[in-house]
C-alpha positions as CSV (number, residue, x, y, z in Angstrom):
1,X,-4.2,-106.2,-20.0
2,X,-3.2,-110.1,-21.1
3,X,-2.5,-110.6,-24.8
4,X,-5.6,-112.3,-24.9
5,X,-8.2,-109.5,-23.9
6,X,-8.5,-108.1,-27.1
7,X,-9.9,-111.4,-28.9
8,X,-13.4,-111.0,-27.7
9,X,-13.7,-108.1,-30.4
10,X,-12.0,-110.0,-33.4
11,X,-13.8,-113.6,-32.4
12,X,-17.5,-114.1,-31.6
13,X,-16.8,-118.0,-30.5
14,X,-16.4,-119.0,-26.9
15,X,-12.6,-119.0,-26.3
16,X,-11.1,-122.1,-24.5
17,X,-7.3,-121.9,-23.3
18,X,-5.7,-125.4,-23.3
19,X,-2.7,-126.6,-21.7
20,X,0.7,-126.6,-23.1
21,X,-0.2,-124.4,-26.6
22,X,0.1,-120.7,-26.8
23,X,2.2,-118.5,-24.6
24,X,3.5,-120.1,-21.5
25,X,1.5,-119.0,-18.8
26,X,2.4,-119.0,-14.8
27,X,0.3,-122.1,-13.3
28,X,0.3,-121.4,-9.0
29,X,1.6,-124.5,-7.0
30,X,-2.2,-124.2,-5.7
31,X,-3.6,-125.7,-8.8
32,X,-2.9,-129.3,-8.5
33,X,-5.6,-130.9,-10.8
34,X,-5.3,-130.5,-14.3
35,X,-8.4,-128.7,-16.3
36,X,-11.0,-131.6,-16.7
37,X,-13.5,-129.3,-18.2
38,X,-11.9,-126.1,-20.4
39,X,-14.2,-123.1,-19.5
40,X,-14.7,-120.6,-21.8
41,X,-13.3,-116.6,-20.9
42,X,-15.9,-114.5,-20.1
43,X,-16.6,-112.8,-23.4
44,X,-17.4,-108.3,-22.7
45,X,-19.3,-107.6,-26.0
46,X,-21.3,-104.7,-26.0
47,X,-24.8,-105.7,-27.0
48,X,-25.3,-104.6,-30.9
49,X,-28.9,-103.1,-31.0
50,X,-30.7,-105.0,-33.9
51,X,-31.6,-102.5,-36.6
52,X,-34.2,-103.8,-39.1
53,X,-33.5,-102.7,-42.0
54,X,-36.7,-102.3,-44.9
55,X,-35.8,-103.3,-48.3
56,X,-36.6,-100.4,-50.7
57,X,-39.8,-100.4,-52.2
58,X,-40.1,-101.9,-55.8
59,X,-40.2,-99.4,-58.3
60,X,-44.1,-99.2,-59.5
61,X,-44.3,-98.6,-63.5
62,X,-47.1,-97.2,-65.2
63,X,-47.6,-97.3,-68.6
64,X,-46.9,-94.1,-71.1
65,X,-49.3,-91.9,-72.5
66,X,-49.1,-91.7,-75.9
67,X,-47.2,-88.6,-77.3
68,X,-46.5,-86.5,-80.0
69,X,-43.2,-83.6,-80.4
70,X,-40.3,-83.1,-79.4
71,X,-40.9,-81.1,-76.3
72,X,-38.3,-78.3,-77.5
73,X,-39.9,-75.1,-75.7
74,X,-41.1,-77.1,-72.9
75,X,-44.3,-76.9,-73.4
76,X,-46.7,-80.3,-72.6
77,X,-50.1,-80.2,-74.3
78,X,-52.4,-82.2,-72.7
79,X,-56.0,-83.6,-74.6
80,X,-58.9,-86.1,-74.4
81,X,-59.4,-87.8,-77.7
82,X,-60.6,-90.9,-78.6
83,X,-57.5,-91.2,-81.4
84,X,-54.8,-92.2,-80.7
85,X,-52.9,-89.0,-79.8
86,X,-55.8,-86.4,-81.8
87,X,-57.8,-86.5,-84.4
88,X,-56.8,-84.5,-87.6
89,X,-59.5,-81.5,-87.5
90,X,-58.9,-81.1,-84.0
91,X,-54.7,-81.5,-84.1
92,X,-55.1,-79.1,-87.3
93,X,-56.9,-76.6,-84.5
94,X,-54.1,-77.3,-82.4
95,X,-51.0,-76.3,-84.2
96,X,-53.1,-73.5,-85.4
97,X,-53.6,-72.2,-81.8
98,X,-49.9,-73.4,-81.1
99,X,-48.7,-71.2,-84.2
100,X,-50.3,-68.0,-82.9
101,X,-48.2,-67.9,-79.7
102,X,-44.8,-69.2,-81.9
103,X,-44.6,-73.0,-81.5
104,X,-44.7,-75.8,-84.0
105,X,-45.2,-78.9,-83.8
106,X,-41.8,-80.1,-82.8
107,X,-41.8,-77.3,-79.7
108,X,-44.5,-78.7,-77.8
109,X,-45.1,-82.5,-76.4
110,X,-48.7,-83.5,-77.3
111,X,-50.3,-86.1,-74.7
112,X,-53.6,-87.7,-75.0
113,X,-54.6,-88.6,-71.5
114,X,-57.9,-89.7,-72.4
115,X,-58.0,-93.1,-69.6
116,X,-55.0,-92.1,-68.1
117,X,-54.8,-91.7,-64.5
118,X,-52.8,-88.9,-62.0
119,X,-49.7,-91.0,-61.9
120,X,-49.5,-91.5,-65.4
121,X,-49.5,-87.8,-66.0
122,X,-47.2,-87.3,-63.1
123,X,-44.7,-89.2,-64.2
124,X,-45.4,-88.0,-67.7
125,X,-44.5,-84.5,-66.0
126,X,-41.6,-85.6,-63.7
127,X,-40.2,-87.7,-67.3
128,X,-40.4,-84.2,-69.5
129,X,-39.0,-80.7,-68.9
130,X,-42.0,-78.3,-69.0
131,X,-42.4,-74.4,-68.6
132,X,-46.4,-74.4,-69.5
133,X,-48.8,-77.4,-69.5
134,X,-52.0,-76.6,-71.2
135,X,-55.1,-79.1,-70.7
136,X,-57.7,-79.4,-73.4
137,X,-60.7,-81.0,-71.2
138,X,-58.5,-83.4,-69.0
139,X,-58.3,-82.1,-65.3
140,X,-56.1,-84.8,-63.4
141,X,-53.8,-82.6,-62.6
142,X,-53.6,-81.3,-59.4
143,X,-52.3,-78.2,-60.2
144,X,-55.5,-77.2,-62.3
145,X,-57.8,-78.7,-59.7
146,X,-60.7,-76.0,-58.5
147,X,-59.4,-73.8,-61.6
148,X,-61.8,-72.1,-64.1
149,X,-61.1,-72.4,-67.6
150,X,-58.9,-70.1,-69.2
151,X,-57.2,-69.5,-65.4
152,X,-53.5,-69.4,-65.5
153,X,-51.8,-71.4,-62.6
154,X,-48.3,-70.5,-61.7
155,X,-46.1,-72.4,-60.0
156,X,-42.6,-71.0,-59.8
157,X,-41.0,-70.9,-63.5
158,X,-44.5,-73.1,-64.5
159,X,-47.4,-72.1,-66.0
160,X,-50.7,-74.2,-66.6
161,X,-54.1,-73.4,-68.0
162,X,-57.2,-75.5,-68.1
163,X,-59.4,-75.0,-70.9
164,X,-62.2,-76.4,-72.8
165,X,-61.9,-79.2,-74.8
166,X,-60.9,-78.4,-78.5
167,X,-64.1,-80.0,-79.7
168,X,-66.0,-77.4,-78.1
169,X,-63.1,-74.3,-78.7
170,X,-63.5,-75.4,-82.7
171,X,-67.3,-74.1,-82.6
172,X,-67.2,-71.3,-80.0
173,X,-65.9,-67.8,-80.9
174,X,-65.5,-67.1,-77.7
175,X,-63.8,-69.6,-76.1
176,X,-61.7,-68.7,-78.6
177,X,-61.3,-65.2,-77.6
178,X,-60.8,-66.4,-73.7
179,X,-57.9,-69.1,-74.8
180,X,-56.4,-66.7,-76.7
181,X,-56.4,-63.8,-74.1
182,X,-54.8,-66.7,-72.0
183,X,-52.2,-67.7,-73.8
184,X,-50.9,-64.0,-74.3
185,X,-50.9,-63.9,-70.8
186,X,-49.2,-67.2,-70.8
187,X,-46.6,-66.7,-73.0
């Protein structure tokens, strides 16, 4: 091996030895002409396969739902109102039914997904710690798809129920009775 065999993996350039610079190198009484046209050395590089490489995907950002609570039990309460978060009666009715199973206002996160779609709620999921989810009349979640009302989903350590809308739990006694037998279950 000459000292020069190793420049092929340091230079990508064609490589051209001229006369009279570098190392002096043995020239054979044979070779009487001098160089009229340098040649380049025969370069051995192993041909580099060509990887494309994708440029990530831009993050995609939905909007929030708006929300309500703290979220400290983990529990996501999710409704269809055409308030901003709920209307007064019906969030009255809420922390009511909330209170009976031992949560406040500040232990649950209240969503209204009223024009919301899937991956608005699934990044309002994936964004908030959650045990249960309860739905009040909005079933974009997958979880609760082909569920009856009152059904208890489990997933693991999660829970979700689907009911009724709490416009139509406030006048029903039993509705009442079936979200209630729920929740003990749930809880």
């Amino acid at each position: 091996m000459t000292d020069s065999d190793f420049l092929h993996l340091f230079i990508e350039e064609p490589i051209y030895i001229i006369d009279g610079e570098g190392p002096d190198m043995a020239v054979s009484k044979d070779e009487s002409s001098p160089i009229a046209n340098p040649t380049p050395l025969k370069e051995e590089t192993p041909e580099i396969a060509s990887s494309v490489v994708e440029e990530p995907a831009a993050p995609v950002y939905v909007k929030p739902l708006p929300t309500l609570g703290e979220n400290l039990k983990h529990c996501i309460v999710l409704v269809d109102s055409a308030e901003e978060i709920l209307e007064e009666p019906l969030k009255a009715l809420l922390y009511k039914i909330m209170g009976s199973v031992k949560r406040n206002p500040d232990d649950i996160l209240l969503a209204n997904c009223r024009n919301a779609d899937s991956d608005q709620l699934e990044a309002l999921l994936a964004n908030n710690n959650h045990r249960h989810v309860l739905s009040f009349g909005c079933d974009l979640l997958p979880q609760l798809k082909g569920l009856d009302n009152y059904e208890i989903q489990r997933e693991g350590p999660k829970s979700f129920i689907k009911g009724d809308s709490l416009v139509n739990i406030q006048d029903d006694v039993e509705k009442k009775k079936a979200l209630w037998k729920a929740l003990q279950e749930m809880f």
